[in-house]
N, C-alpha and C positions, 0 to 999 in steps of 0.2 A: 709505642704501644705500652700499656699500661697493668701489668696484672693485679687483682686485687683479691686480698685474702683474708675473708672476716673469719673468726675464734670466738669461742668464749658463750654462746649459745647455749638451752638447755631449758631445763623444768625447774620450776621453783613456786613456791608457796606466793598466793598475794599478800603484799607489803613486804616482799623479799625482793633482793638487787643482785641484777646482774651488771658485770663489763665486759662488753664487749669488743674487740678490738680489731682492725682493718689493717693489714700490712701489705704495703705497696712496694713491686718491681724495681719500680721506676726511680735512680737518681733526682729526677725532675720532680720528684713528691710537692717540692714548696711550692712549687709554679704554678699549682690546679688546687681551684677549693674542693673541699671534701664534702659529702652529705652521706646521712642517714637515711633511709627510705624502707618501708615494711607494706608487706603484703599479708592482710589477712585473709583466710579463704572466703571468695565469693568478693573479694574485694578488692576496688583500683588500688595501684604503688600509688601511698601517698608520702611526704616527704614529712621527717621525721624532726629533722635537726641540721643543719648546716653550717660551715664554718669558712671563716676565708682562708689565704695563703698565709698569711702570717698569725691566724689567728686569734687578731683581734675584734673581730667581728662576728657574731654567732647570730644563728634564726632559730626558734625554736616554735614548733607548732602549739596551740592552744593547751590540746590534750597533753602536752606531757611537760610544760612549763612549772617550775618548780623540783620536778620529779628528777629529768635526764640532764646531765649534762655533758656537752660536746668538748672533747680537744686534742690537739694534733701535737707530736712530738716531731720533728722535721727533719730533727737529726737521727731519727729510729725509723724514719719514713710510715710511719702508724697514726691514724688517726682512733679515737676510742669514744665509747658512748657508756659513760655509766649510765643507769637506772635504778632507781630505788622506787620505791612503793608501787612497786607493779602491781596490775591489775590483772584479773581476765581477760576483759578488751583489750590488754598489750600484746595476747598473744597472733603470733603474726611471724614472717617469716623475714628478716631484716636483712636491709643489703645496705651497703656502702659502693657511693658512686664519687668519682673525680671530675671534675669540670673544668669549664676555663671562667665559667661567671656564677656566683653565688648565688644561688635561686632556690626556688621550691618546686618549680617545672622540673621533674624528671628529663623531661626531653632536653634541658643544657647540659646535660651530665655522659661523656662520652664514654664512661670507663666505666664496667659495673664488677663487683664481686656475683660470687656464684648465691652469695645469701647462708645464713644462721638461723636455725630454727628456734623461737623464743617461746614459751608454754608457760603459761602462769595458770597454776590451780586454785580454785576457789575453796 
C-alpha cells in the first residue's frame, strides 16, 4: 500500500508559479512511475505530466509543455511538479498517482493522492 501526499497548492496571479510536491509512504517509491493528473470542474482527470522510476523519462501533455516540469527525488520519496506561467485554465484540482507502467491512462495508476487545490486568477 501506498500513501500519497500532495502540498504546495493555492491561489496565485496568472503568469505566477507554483510547486507542487507528492510525498510517498512507501520505501518502494523508485519501483512505481509517478504522474500528475488535474481535475477541473465539470471536467474528466486528465493526465498532466508523468515520469518513470528512475526519472529519466518524462510525458508531458500539450497544454502545459514548456510551462511545467516533472521530477522525482527517490531518495526523499517525493515526486514534484513546478509550474510557471499559469493560466486560468490551470485551475483545477491536481492529484499525483503511482503506477507500475508510465502512461497517461489514469486507469494504470493504482495509487492516488487525496489532490491540491490549484486557482489561478486572471
Amino acid at each position: 500500500q501506498v500513501q500519497l501526499v500532495e502540498s504546495g497548492g493555492g491561489l496565485v496571479q496568472a503568469g505566477g508559479s507554483l510547486t507542487l510536491s507528492c510525498a510517498a509512504s512507501a520505501r518502494t517509491f523508485s519501483r512505481y512511475t509517478m504522474g500528475w493528473f488535474r481535475q477541473g470542474p465539470g471536467n474528466e482527470r486528465e493526465c498532466v505530466t508523468a515520469i518513470s522510476r528512475s526519472g529519466e523519462n518524462t510525458y508531458y501533455a500539450d497544454f502545459v509543455k514548456g510551462r511545467f516540469t516533472i521530477s522525482r527525488d527517490n531518495a526523499k520519496d517525493t515526486v514534484y511538479l513546478q509550474m510557471n506561467s499559469l493560466k486560468p485554465e490551470d485551475t483545477a484540482v491536481y492529484f499525483c498517482a503511482a503506477g507500475s507502467v508510465q502512461s497517461n491512462n489514469p486507469n494504470e495508476y493504482t495509487y492516488w493522492g487525496q489532490g491540491t487545490q490549484v486557482t489561478v486568477s486572471s
